[in-house]
N, C-alpha and C positions, 0 to 999 in steps of 0.2 A: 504494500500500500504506500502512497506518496500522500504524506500529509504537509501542507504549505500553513505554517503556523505566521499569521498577523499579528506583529509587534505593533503597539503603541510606540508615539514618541514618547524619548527614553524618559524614567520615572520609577523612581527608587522601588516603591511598591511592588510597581505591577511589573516589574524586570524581575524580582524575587520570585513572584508567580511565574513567568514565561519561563526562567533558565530553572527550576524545579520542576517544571513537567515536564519541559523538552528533555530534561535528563530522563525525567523517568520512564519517558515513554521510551526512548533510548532504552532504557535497562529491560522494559517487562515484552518489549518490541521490537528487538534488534535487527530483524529483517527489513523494517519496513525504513524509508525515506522519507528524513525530517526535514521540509528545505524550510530556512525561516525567511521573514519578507519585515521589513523595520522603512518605516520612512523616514528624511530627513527630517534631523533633531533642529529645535533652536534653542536661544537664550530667554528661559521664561521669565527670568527678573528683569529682562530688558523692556524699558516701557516706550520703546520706537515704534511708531505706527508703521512703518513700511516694514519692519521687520513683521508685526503681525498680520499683517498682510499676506505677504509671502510666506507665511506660518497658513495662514487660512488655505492658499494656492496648493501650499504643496499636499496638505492635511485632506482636501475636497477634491482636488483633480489629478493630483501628480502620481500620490500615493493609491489611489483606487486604479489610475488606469496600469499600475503598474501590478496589480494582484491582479488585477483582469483577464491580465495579458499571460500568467502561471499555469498551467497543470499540473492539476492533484485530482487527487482522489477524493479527499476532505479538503475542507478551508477552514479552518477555525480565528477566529476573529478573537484574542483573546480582553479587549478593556468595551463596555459599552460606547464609549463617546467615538470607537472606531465603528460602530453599525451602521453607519452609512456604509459601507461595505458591500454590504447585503445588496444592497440596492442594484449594484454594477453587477456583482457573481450572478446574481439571477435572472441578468440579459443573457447571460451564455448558460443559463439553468444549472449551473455547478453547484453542488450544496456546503451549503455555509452552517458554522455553529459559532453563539458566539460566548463567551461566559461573561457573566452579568456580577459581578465583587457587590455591587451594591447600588440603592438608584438617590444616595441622599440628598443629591441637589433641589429633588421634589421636595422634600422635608425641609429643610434645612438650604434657602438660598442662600445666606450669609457664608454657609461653606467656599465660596467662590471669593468671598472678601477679598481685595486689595491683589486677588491674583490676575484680575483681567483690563482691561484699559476697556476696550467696548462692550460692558454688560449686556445689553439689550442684544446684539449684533452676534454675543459669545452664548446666549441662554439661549436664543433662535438656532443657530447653527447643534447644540447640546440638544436640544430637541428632537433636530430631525435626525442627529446620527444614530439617538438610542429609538427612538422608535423605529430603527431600524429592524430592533430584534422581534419586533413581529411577522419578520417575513424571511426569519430562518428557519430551516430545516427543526433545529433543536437549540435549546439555549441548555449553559451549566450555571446553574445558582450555587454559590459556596456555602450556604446555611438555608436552612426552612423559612429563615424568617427573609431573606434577599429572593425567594421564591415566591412566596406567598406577596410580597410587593409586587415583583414582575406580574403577577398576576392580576394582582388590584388595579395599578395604574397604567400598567401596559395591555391588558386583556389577553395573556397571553395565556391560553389553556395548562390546566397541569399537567397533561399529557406531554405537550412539549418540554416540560422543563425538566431536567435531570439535578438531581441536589446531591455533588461532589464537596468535599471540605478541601478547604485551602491544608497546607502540611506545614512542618517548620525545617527548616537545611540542619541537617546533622550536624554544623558545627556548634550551637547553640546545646551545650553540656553544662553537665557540672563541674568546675574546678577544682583541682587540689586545693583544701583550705589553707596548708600555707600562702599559697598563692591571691585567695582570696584576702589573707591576714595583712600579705604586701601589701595589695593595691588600697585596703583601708588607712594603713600604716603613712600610704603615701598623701593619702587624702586628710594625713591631721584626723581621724575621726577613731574616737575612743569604743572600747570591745564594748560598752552599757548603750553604747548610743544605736537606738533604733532607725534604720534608715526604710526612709521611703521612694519608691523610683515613680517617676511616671514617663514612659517614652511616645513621641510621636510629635505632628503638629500639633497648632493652639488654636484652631475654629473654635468657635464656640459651642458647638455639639461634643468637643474634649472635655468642657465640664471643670477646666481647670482652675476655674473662681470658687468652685464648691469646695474643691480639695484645699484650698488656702483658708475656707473657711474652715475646714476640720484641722488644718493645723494649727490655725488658732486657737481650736477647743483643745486640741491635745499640749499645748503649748499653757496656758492655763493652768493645766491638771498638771503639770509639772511632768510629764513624758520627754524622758530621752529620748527627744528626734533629730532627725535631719530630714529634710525634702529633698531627694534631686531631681531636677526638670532635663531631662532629654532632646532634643530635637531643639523646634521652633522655642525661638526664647519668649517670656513673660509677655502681655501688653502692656501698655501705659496705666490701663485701667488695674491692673494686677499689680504692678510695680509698688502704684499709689496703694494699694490694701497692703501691699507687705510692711511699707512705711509706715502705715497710719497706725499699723498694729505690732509694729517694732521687731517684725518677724524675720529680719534679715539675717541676723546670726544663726536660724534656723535652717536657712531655707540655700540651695546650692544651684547654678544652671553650669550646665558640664556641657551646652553649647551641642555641636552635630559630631560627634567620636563617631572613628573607624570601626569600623566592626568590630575587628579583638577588643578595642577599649568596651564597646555594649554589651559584650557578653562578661567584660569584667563588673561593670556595672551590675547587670541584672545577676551576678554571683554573689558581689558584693554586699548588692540590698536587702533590706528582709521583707518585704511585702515591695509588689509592683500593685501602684493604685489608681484603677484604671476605670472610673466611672461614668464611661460617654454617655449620652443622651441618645448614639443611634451609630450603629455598625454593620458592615455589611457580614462582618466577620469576627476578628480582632484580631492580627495579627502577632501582635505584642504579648497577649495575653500566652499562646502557645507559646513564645521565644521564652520567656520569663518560667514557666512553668516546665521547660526543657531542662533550664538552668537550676531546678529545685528551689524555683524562690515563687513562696506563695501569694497567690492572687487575691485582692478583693475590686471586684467588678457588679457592673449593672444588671438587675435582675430584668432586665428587659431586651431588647431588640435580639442581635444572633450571641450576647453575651453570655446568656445560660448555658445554650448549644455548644459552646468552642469549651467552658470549664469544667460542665457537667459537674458531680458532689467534689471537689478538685479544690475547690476554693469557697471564696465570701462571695453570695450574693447579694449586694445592699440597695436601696433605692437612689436612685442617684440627685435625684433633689435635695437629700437628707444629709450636711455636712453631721449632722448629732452622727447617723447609721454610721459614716465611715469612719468618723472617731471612736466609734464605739468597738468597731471591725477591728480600728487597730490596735487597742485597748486590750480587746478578747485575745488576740494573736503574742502580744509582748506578754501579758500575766501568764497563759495559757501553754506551757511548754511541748506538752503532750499532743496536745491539738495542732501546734505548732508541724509537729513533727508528721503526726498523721496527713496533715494536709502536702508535705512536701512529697512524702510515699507516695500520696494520691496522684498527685501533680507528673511523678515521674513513670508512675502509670498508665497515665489517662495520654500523654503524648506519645506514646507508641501507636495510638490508634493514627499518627497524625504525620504519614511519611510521603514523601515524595512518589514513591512506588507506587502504596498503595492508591496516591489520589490518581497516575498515571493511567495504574488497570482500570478504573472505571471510566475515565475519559477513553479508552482503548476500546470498552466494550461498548462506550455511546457511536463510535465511531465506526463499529462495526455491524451494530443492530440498525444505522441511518444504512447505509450500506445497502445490508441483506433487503430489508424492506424496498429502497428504491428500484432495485432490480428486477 
C-alpha cells in the first residue's frame, strides 16, 4: 500500500503526532510506502502582511495542487485546518482521511488571540478548511469527547469517525533520582519544597489564572511550593496577580526548554497541574504521567479519557478543588505513590505502535469497502 501522509505547516504539536505515526506505521507496516507531503513553512511571529499573504497562497493553492498531483493509495490529511484538502482529492475521487486533535476554535475564539493579523479573513479561511472533513472518506478523532464535537458541529455521522488516542514518544521516562536530585540541586530548590509544573501555551482555555489563584491559597496555608510555568510565558494580567499577591518568590517561568530539559522538569516536579477548560486531548498530561509525576487535571472535556483513575480529577473553575488536590497529594504519601504506579501503568496503553495498528486497520477497512 502507498500511503501519502499531509503535513501541516510545521508546528510543534502536530509534528509530534505526524513523526509518531509515520514511525509506527513504519514499525507494524513495513511493507507498505510512506511518502510524506509538508508545504512550505513561514514565520508565524512575523506580523508582515505580504508574508501572510503568500502564507495564504501557498496554504490554499500551492500546497493542495501539489497532493493532487500524488499517488497513493490513502491520503491522510493529518491537522483539520489542512481539510481543505478534501476538496481537491475528491476531483480525482482518491480517498482522503483526515484526523481531527480537536475543533476548539468553535469554543473558544480567543484561542486564536494575538496569533493572526487578519481575524475575520483567518476565521473564514479556518472555516472552510475544517468543514472540509465532511467530505472525507473517514475522519480519526483522538478522544470521544473531539468525536462527539465532530459530530455536533460538523454533522459528521458516527459511522464515519474512528476514535484513535494520541501516544506519548518513548523518550518521556523516568529518571534516575540522582539525576532528578541534580537538576533540583541546580535549580536552588530545597528536598521539602513541593513543586508544581504546568507545560504548554497560555490561551485562556489553559486556565492558568485559576492555578495562580490556588497558589495563592496554598501559599497562605503555609505549603512548601514552587510553581513552574513551561512554554508561553505569564500575561500582563497574570504578572499583575503575582504582584498584587507577592507570589513571586513562589512562582518560577523556565521559558521554552529543549526537550531533555522537559523531561527533566516533568521528573523533577511533583504534580503536573493541568486544568484547561477544553482539550482535544492532552498531550502533557500523558508526557508527565510517563515520567511518574502525578496528575491533577479537569474533570471535563477529553481530560478524564487520556488519565483515567491515574490521577486528580478536579473542576477546573475551582482554584479551593486544586489547592485542595494539592494539599491531599503532599500530606498523603501513600496515595502519592499509588497514583505514580497508576500513572506508569495507564501509559503503556498509550504507544506509538499501538495508535499506528488502528490507523492501519482504518486504512484498510476504507480500502476493502471501496473496492
Amino acid at each position: 500500500m502507498r500511503v501519502a501522509i499531509a503535513r501541516t505547516m510545521a508546528e510543534f504539536s502536530i509534528d509530534v503526532y505526524t513523526n509518531g505515526l509515520i514511525s509506527g506505521l513504519r514499525a507494524v507496516r513495513p511493507d507498505w510506502e510512506i511518502i510524506e507531503l509538508a508545504p512550505r513553512s513561514f514565520d508565524r511571529s512575523s506580523s508582515s502582511f505580504s508574508l501572510r499573504v503568500r502564507k495564504y497562497y501557498e496554504r490554499f493553492w500551492c500546497y493542495p495542487r501539489k497532493v493532487k498531483q500524488q499517488t497513493a493509495d490513502i491520503f491522510h490529511i493529518i491537522e483539520p485546518c489542512d481539510a481543505h484538502l478534501v476538496y481537491w482529492l475528491k476531483q480525482t475521487g482518491q480517498p482522503a482521511i483526515v484526523t481531527c486533535h480537536d475543533l476548539i476554535n468553535f469554543f473558544h475564539r480567543d484561542n486564536l488571540q494575538g496569533s493572526v493579523q487578519l481575524p475575520l479573513i483567518s476565521r473564514s479561511a479556518w472555516l472552510y478548511a475544517v468543514k472540509g472533513m465532511k467530505y472525507a472518506d473517514r475522519v480519526i478523532a483522538v478522544s470521544h469527547a473531539t468525536a462527539k464535537d465532530t459530530t455536533r458541529i460538523l454533522d459528521i455521522e458516527p459511522a464515519r469517525i474512528s476514535v484513535i488516542p494520541n501516544a506519548v514518544e518513548a523518550i518521556f521516562r523516568p529518571l534516575p533520582k540522582v539525576e532528578v536530585e541534580s537538576f533540583r540541586d541546580r535549580q536552588e530548590i530545597r528536598a521539602e519544597t513541593f513543586c508544581l509544573l504546568n507545560v504548554g501555551v497560555n490561551h485562556p482555555r489553559k486556565n492558568i489564572s485559576t492555578i495562580l489563584q490556588a497558589v495563592a491559597i496554598l501559599v497562605q496555608k503555609g505549603l512548601p511550593i514552587q510553581f513552574w510555568k513551561v512554554g508561553a510565558d505569564f500575561t500582563n494580567e497574570q504578572k499583575d496577580f503575582i504582584q498584587t499577591h507577592n507570589l513571586s518568590q513562589w512562582i518560577k517561568y523556565f521559558g521554552k526548554p529543549k526537550k531533555s530539559t522537559l523531561i527533566q522538569l516533568y521528573n523533577a516536579a511533583d504534580v503536573l497541574v493541568a486544568p484547561s477548560l477544553h482539550e482535544g486531548f492532552g498531550i502533557t498530561i500523558l508526557e508527565a504521567m510517563a515520567c511518574g509525576t502525578p496528575v491533577i487535571t479537569s474533570n471535563i472535556s477529553a481530560m478524564p479519557e487520556v488519565v483515567g483513575d491515574a490521577g486528580i480529577l478536579v473542576n477546573p473553575n475551582s482554584a479551593t478543588e486544586i489547592a485542595d488536590a494539592v494539599m491531599h497529594l503532599h500530606k498523603d504519601s501513600i496515595y502519592y505513590k499509588e497514583l505514580i504506579d497508576k500513572s506508569l501503568n495507564r501509559v503503556k496503553l498509550f504507544t506509538w505502535k499501538k495508535t499506528a495498528e488502528q490507523v492501519a486497520q482504518v486504512y484498510e477497512q476504507l480500502l476493502t469497502r471501496r473496492k
